[in-house]
C-alpha positions as CSV (number, residue, x, y, z in Angstrom):
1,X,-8.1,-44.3,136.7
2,X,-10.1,-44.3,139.8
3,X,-14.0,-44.4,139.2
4,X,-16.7,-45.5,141.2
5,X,-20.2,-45.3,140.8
6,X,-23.0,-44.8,143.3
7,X,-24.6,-47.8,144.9
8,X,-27.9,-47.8,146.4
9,X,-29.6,-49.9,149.2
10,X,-31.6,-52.5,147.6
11,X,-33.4,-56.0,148.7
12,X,-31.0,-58.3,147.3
13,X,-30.2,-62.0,149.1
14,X,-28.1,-62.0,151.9
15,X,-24.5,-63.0,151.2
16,X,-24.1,-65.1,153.9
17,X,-20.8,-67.1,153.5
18,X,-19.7,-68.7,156.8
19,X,-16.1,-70.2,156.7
20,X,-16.2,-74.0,157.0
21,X,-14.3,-74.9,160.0
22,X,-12.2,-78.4,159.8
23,X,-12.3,-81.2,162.4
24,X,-8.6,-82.3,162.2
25,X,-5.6,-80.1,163.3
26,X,-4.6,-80.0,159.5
27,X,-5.6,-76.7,158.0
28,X,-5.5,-75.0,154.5
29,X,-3.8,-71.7,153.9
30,X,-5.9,-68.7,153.1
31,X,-6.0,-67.8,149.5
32,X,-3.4,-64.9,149.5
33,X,-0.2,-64.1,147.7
34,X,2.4,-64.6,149.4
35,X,3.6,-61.4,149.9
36,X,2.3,-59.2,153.2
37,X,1.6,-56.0,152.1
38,X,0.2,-54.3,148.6
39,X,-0.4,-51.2,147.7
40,X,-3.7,-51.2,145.1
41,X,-4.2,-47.7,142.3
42,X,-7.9,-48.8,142.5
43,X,-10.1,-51.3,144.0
44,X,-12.1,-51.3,140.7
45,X,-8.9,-51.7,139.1
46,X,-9.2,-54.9,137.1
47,X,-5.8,-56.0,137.3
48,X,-6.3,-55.8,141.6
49,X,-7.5,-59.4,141.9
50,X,-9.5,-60.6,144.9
51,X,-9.4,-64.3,144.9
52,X,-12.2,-66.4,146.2
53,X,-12.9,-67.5,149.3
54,X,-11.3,-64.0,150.9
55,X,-12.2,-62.3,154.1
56,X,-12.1,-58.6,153.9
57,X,-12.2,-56.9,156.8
58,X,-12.3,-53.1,158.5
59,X,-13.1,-50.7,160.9
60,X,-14.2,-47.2,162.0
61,X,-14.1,-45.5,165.3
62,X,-17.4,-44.2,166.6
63,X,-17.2,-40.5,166.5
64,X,-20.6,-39.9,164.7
65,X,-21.2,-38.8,161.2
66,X,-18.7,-38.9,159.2
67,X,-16.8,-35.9,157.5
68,X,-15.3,-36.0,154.0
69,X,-12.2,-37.2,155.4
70,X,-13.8,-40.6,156.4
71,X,-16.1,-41.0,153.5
72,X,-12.8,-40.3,150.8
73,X,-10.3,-42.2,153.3
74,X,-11.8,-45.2,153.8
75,X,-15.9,-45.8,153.4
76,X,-15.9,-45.2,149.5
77,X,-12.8,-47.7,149.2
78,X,-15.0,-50.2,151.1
79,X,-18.3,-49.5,148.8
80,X,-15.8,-50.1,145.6
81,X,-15.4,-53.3,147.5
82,X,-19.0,-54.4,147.1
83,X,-18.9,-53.2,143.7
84,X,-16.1,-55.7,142.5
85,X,-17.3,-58.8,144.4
86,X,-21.2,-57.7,143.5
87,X,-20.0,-56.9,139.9
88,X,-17.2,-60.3,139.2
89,X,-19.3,-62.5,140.9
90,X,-16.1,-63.2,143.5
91,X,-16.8,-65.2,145.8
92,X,-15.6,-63.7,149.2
93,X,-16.9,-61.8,152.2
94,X,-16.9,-58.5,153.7
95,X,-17.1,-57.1,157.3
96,X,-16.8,-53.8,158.3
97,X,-17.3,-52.3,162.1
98,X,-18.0,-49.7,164.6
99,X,-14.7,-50.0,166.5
100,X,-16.5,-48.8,169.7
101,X,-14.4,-50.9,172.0
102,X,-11.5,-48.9,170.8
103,X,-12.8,-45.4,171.2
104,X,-12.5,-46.2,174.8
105,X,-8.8,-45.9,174.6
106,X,-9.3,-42.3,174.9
107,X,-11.3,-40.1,176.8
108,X,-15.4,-39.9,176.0
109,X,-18.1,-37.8,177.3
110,X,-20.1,-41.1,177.7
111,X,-24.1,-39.8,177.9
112,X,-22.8,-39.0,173.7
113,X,-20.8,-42.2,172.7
114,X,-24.4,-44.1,172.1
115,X,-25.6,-41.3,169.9
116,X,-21.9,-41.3,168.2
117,X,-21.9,-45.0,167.8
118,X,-25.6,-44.9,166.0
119,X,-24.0,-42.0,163.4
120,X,-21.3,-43.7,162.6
121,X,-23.2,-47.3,161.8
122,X,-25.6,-44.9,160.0
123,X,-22.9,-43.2,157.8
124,X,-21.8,-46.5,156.9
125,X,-25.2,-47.5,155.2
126,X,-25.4,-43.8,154.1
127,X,-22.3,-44.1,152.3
128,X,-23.5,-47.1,150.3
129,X,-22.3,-50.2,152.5
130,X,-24.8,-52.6,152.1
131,X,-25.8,-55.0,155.0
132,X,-26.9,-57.5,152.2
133,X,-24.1,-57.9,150.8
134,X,-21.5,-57.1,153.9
135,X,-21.5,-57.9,157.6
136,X,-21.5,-54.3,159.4
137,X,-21.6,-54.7,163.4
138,X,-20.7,-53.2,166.4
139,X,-17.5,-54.4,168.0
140,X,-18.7,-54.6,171.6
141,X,-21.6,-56.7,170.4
142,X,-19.0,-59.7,169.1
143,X,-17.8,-60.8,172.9
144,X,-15.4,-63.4,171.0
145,X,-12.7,-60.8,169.7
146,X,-12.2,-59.8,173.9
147,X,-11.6,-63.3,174.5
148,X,-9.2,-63.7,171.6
149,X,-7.7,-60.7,172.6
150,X,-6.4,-62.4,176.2
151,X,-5.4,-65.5,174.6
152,X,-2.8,-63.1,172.4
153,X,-2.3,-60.5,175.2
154,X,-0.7,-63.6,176.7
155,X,1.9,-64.6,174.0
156,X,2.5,-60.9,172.8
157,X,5.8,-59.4,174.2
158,X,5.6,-55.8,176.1
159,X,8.9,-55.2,173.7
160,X,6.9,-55.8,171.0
161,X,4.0,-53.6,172.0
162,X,6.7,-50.9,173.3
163,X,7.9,-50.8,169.7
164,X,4.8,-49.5,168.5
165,X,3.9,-45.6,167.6
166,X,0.3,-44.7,167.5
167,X,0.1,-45.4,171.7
168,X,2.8,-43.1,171.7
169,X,1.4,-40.6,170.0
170,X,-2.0,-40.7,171.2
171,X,-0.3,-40.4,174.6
172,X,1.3,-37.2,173.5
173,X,5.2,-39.1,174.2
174,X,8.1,-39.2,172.1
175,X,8.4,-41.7,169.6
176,X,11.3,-43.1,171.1
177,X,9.7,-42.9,174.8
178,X,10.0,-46.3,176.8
179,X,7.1,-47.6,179.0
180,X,9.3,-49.0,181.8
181,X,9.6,-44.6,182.1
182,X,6.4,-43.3,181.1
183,X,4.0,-46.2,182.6
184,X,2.4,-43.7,185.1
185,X,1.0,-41.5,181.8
186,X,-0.5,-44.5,179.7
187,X,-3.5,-46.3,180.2
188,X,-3.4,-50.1,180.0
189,X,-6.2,-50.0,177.5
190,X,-4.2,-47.8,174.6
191,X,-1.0,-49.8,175.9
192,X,-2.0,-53.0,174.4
193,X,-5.2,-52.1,171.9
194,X,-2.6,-53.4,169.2
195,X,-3.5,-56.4,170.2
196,X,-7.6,-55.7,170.3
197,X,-6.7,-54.6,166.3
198,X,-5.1,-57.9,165.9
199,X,-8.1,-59.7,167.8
200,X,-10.4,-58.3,165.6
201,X,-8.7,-59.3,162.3
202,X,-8.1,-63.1,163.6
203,X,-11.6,-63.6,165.1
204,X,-12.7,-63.4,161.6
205,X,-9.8,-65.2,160.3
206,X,-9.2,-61.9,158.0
207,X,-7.2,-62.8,155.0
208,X,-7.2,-59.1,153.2
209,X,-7.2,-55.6,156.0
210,X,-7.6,-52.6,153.7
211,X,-6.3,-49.9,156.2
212,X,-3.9,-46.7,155.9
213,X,-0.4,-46.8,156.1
214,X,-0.7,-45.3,159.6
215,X,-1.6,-48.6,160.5
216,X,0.8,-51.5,158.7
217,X,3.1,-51.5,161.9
218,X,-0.1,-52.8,163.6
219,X,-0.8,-55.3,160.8
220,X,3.0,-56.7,161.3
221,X,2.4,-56.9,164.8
222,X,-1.0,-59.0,163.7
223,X,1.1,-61.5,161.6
224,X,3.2,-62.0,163.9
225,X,0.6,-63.0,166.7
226,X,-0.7,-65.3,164.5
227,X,2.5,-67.0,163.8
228,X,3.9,-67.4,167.2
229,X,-0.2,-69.0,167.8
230,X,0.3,-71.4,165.0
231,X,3.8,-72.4,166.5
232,X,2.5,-72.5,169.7
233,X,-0.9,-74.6,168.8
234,X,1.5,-77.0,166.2
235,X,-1.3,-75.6,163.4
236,X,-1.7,-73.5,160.5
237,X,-5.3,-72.3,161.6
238,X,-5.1,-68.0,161.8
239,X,-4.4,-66.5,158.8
240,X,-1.7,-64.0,158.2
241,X,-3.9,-61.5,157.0
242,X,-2.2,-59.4,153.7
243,X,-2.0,-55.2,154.4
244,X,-4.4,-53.6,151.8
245,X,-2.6,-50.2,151.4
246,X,-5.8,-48.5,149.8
247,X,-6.0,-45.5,147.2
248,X,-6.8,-43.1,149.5
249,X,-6.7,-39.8,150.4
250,X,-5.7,-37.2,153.4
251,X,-8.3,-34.7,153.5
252,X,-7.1,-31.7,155.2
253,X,-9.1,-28.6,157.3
254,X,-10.5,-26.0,155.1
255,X,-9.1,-23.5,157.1
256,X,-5.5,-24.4,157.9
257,X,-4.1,-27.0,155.6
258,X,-1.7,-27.6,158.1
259,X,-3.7,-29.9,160.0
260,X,-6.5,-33.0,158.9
261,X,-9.7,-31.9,158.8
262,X,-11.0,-33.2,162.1
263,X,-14.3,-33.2,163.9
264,X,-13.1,-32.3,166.9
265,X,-12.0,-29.0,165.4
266,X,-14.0,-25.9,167.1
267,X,-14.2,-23.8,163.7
268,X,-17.2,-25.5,162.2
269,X,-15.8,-23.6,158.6
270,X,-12.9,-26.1,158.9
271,X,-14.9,-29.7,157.8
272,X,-17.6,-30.9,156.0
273,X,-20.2,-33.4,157.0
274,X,-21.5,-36.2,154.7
275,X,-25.1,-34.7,156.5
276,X,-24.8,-31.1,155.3
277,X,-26.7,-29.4,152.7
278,X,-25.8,-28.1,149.5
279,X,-26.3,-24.3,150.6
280,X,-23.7,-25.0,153.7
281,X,-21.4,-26.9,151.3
282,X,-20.9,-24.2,149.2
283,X,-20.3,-21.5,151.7
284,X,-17.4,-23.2,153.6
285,X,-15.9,-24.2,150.3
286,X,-16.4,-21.0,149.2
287,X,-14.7,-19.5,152.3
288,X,-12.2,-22.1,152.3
289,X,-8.4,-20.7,152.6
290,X,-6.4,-20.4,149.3
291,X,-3.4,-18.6,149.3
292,X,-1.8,-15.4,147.6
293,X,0.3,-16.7,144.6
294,X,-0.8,-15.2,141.5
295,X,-0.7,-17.2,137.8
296,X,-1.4,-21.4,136.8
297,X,-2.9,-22.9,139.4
298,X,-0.7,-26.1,140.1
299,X,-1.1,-29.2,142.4
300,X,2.1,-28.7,145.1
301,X,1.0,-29.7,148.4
302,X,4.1,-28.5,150.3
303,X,4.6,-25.1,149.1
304,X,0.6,-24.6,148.0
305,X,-0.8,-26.6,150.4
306,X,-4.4,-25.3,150.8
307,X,-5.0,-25.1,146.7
308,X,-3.3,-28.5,147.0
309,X,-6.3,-29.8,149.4
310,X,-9.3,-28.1,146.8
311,X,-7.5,-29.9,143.7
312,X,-7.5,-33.0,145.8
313,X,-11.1,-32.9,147.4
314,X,-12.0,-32.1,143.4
315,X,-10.4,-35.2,142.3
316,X,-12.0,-37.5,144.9
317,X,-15.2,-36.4,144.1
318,X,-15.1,-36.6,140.5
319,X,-13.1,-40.1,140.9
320,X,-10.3,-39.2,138.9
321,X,-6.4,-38.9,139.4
322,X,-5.0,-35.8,140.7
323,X,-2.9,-35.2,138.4
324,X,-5.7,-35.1,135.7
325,X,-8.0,-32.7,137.6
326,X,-4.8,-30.6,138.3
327,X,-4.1,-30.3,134.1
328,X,-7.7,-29.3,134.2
329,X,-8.2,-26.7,136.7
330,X,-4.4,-24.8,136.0
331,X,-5.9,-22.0,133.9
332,X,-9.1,-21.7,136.6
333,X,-9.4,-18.5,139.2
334,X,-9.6,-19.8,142.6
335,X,-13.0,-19.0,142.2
336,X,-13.6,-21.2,139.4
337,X,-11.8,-23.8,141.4
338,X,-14.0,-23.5,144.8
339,X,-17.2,-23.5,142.4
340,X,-15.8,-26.8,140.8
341,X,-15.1,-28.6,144.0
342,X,-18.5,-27.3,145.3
343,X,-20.3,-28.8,142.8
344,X,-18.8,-32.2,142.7
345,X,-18.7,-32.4,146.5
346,X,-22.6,-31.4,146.2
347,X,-23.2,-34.1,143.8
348,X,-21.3,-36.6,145.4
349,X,-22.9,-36.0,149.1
350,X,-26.1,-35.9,148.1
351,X,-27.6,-39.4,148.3
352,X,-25.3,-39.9,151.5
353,X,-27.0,-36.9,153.4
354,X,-30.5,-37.9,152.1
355,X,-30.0,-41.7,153.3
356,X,-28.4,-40.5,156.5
357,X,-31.8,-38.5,157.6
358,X,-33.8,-41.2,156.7
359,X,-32.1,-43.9,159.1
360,X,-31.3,-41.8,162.1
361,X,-35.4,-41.1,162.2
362,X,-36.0,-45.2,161.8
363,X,-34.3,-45.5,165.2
364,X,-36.5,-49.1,165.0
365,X,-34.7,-50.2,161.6
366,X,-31.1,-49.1,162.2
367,X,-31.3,-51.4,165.6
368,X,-32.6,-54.2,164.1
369,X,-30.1,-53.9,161.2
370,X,-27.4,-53.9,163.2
371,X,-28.5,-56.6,165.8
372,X,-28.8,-58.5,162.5
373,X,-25.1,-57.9,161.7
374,X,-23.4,-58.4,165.1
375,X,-25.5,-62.2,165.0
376,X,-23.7,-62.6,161.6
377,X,-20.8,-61.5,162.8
378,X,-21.0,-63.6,165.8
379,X,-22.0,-66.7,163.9
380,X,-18.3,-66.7,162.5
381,X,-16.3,-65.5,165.7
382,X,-18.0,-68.6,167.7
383,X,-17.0,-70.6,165.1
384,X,-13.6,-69.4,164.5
385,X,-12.8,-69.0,168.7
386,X,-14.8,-72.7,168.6
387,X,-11.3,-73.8,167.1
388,X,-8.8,-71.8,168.7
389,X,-10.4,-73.1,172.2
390,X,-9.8,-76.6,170.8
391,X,-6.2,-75.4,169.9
392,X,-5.2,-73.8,172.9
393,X,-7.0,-77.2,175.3
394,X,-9.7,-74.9,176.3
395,X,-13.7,-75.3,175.8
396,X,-16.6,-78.2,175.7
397,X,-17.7,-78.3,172.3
């Protein structure tokens, strides 16, 4: 069953654990399994084990405070994180980061993007990541994942980035649309940010990438970059990081389940912030669409898809399967429903929005926070990219 409990900021010592680099050209392989991709019921899951000496890494893309989409999707996955290694005493280490350098790939009203980039890092902490216990950085402050990035861009085929999707889609093309045709409509930058992704996983040396299955074609594409490197280099250095397929969820617009709930929608009754209060909460739950089927209410996302989404956003927040909270809630009204998910979305938001008022007035102490994490972070890139200079006959070191 999926259960987490709420972790709070505290002074704890830093977990500071920087990957020993070796001096030969003989390397150890990562502590994974050997397979590439798992699918986990729950990070807190006992039997999901996370061996020592791991390297778990992720990202979000600066586009301020995040919604309930982002916290359920991802952020909460990455606090359960903490909770397992804090909790087993596992000996591994955690980065997550503003993927600024990728929100570039799309357009931006740039006099915003500093404001949206200081929300998101601030959500993250609201949310319960803890900078004592994991890296969290800025992307464009780690100038060794740009470099690593050209030394793949340069052994990655344009075949291999053609076969990818997300470019395409983000470029409004078909999915079987070929660059040599549609060059003139894509920018180089979401042509090949694949291979920023990958440079950000091997600059860390990533051995686990919890992400959603939206992204495992890009993971692939990150394996096999680091192979053709090793083959290349005659070494074993980069890892071949393992796909984390992560319990998560797809939390859809309050007002037409049709579609993700999104910031960028205009109808502000569509999404929920991590930032709101409890009065705005309940009225855009409360005015949330339903639908006009009379009896049991009953979890059936394709022919009751906006009840589907309440049932689901109730689940999340109470940290239970959906299929339990659906056996609960069958004999509700859709009133009794709303009022449910209103209160455990209340409940569960509530340290989050407090936490994320309190940082984005310490402008002074969310900079020096994250200047902390980016030299962390940097500390093991110039380390890692120390080594893959050596590899690839370039550097004084």
């Amino acid at each position: 069953m999926l259960h987490h409990s709420k972790t709070t900021l505290r002074s704890s010592p830093s977990l500071h654990i920087i990957r020993s680099l070796p001096s030969t050209r003989s390397y150890s392989s990562p502590p994974s399994a050997p397979v590439s991709v798992q699918t986990i019921p729950s990070i807190l899951d006992p039997t999901f084990i996370i061996p020592d000496k791991s390297v778990i890494f992720s990202g979000i893309q600066p586009t301020g405070a995040f919604h309930l989409g982002n916290y359920f999707g991802a952020v909460r996955n990455w606090r359960d994180f903490q909770t397992r290694i804090r909790n087993d005493h596992i000996d591994s280490q955690l980065l997550f980061f503003v993927a600024d350098l990728h929100s570039l790939t799309m357009p931006q009203d740039f006099k915003h993007l500093a404001n949206q980039r200081a929300e998101a890092f601030a959500s993250l902490m609201a949310c319960g990541i803890d900078p004592d216990q994991a890296i969290i950085f800025f992307q464009s402050e780690v100038p060794e994942i740009p470099k690593l990035q050209w030394i793949l861009s340069c052994i990655c085929g344009m075949g291999q980035l053609n076969r990818m999707t997300q470019w395409k889609s983000k470029a409004n093309l078909r999915s079987d649309a070929d660059i040599s045709e549609e060059l003139g409509k894509v920018k180089l930058g979401l042509f090949t940010y694949p291979v920023l992704m990958a440079a950000d996983i091997l600059t860390f040396n990533a051995t686990h990438v919890p992400v959603g299955g939206d992204q495992s074609q890009h993971m692939e594409l990150t394996r096999d970059l680091a192979a053709i490197f090793n083959r290349a280099t005659e070494s074993d250095y980069l890892h071949a990081p393992k796909t984390l397929l992560t319990p998560t969820m797809k939390v859809l617009s309050l007002k037409n389940p049709e579609k993700k709930m999104s910031k960028s929608d205009p109808d502000e009754m569509s999404k929920i912030f991590i930032t709101e209060d409890s009065k705005s909460i309940r009225k855009k739950i409360n005015k949330a669409l339903t639908d006009s089927i009379e009896g049991k209410l009953t979890y059936d996302p394709e022919n009751r898809p906006a009840v589907s989404n309440l049932i689901a956003i109730l689940a999340a927040a109470e940290g239970k399967p959906i299929s339990e909270v659906a056996k609960m809630v069958e004999d509700f009204s859709k009133g009794e429903l709303k009022e449910a998910v209103s209160q455990s979305v209340v409940r569960e938001l509530s340290e989050p929005a407090e936490r994320f008022g309190e940082l984005m007035k310490d402008v002074e102490t969310l900079d020096r926070i994250s200047r902390r994490g980016s030299e962390r972070a940097r500390e093991i890139a110039s380390r890692n990219l120390q080594e893959v200079s050596k590899l690839t006959g370039m550097g004084y070191w």
